[in-house]
RONU-402742 format. One record per residue (C-alpha): residue number from 1; x, y, z. Coordinates in steps of 0.2 Angstrom, whole numbers. Layout:
// RONU-402742
(site NUM,(X,Y,Z))
...
//
This chain:
// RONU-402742
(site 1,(0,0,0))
(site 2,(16,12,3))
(site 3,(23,8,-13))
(site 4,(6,13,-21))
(site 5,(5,28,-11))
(site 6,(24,33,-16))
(site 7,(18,30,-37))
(site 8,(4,37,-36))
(site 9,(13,55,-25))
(site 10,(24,54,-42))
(site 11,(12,53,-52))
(site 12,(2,69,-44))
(site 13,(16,76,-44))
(site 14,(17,80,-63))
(site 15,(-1,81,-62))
(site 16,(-12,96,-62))
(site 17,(-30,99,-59))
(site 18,(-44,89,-62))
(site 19,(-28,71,-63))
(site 20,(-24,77,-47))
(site 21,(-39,80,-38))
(site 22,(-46,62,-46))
(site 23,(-29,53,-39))
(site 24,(-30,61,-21))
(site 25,(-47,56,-19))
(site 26,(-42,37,-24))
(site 27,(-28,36,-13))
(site 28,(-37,44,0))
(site 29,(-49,32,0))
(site 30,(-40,15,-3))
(site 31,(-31,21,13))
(site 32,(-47,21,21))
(site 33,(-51,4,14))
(site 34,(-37,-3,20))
(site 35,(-38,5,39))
(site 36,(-56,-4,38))
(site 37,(-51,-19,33))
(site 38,(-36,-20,48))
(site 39,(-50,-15,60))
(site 40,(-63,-27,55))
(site 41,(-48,-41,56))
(site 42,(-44,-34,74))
(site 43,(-64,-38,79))
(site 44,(-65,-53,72))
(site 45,(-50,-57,80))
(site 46,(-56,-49,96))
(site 47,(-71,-60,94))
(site 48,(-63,-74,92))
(site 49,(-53,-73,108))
(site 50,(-68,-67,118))
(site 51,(-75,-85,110))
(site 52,(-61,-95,117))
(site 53,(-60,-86,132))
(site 54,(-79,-89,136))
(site 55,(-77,-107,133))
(site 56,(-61,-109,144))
(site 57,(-70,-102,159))
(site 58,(-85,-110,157))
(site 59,(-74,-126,157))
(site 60,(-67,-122,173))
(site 61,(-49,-119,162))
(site 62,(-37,-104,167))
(site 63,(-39,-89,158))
(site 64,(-27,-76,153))
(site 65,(-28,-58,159))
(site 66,(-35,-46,146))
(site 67,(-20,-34,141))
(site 68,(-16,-19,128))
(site 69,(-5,-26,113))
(site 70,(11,-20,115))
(site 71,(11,-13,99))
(site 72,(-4,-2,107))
(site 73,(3,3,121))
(site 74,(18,7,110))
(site 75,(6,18,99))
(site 76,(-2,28,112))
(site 77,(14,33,120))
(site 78,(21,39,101))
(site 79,(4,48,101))
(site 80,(8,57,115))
(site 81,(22,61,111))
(site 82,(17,69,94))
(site 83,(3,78,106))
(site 84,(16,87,116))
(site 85,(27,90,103))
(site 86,(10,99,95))
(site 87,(7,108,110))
(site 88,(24,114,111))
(site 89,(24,120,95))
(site 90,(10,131,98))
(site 91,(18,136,114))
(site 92,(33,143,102))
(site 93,(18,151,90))
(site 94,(12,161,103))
(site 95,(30,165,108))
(site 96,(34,172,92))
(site 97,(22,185,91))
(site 98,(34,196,96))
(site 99,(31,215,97))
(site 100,(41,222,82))
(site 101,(34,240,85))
(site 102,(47,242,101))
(site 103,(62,231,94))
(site 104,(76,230,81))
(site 105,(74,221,67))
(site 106,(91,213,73))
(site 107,(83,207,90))
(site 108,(67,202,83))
(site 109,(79,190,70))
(site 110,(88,185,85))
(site 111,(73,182,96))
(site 112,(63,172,83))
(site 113,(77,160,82))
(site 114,(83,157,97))
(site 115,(64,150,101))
(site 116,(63,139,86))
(site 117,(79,132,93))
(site 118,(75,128,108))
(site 119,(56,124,99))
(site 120,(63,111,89))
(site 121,(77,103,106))
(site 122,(60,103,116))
(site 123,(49,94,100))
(site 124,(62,82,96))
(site 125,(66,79,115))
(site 126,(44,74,116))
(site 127,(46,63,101))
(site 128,(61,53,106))
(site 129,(56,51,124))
(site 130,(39,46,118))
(site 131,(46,33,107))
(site 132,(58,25,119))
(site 133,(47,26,134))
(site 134,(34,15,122))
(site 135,(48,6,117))
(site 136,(52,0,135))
(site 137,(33,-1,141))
(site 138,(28,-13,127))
(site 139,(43,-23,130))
(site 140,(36,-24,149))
(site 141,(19,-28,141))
(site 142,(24,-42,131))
(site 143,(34,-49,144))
(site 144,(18,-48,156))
(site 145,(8,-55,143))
(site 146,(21,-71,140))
(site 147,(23,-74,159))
(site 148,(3,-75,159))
(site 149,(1,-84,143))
(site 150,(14,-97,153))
(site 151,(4,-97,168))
(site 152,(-11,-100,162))
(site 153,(-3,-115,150))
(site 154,(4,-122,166))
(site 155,(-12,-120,175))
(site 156,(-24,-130,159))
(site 157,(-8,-144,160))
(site 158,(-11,-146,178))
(site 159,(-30,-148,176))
(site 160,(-27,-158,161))
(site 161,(-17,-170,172))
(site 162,(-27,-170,187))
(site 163,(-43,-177,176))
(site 164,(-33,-186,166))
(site 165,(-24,-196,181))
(site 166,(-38,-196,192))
//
């Protein structure tokens, strides 16, 4: 689907008007297509488990704890990430409306830069953290998920032999 969206970008690219209007609109919605096809697979997934899970208890089986994805929890924390970095970037609009009826043109230059400096240090600082602090949680998840999965695994096994011996 990337590589699609790369060709097609070329492609506007040299396009004009109506072409490129009509190519957008296509791309735009075989994007959402595709989101709707991953989130109908998630439910029926979801579904699925819920299923599996239902018949697990009701046959006195162990049962996993319920838990985020990693990859989830990794997105959320990227996601707020990208929201502070949004909000520190409006922080630095606000901050650049400086008054240019009192200053010299030389300070005002040297003003604005200095806060899109230390704008872009305090955006990139939001984005990396955010990433390895999702990075680290969703290893912690899936770690936690693995011990449980192993739990519960050892738990059915137990039953299984307990009925199976007795």
């Amino acid at each position: 689907m990337l590589g699609f969206t790369v060709f097609t970008l070329a492609l506007v690219a040299r396009a004009e008007g109506a072409v490129f209007t009509g190519v957008a609109v296509a791309v735009v919605l075989l994007w959402v297509l595709a989101a709707g096809g991953v989130v109908a697979e998630n439910a029926v997934r979801r579904q699925a488990a819920q299923e599996v899970r239902a018949a697990r208890h009701e046959s006195g089986l162990p049962v996993e704890t319920r838990m985020w994805a990693p990859r989830t929890v990794w997105i959320v924390w990227v996601v707020a990430g990208c929201l502070l970095a949004a909000c520190a970037l409006a922080v630095w609009v606000t901050q650049t409306r400086l008054d240019s009826a009192h200053a010299r043109p030389e300070d005002l230059l040297a003003q604005a830069q200095q806060l899109s400096a230390t704008a872009a240090i305090v955006m990139s600082t939001a984005l990396v953290a955010s990433a390895v602090c999702g990075a680290v949680h969703a290893l912690a998840q899936r770690r936690r998920q693995e011990a449980d999965r192993a739990r519960a695994l050892a738990a059915e096994q137990q039953v299984t032999a307990d009925s199976g011996g007795g």
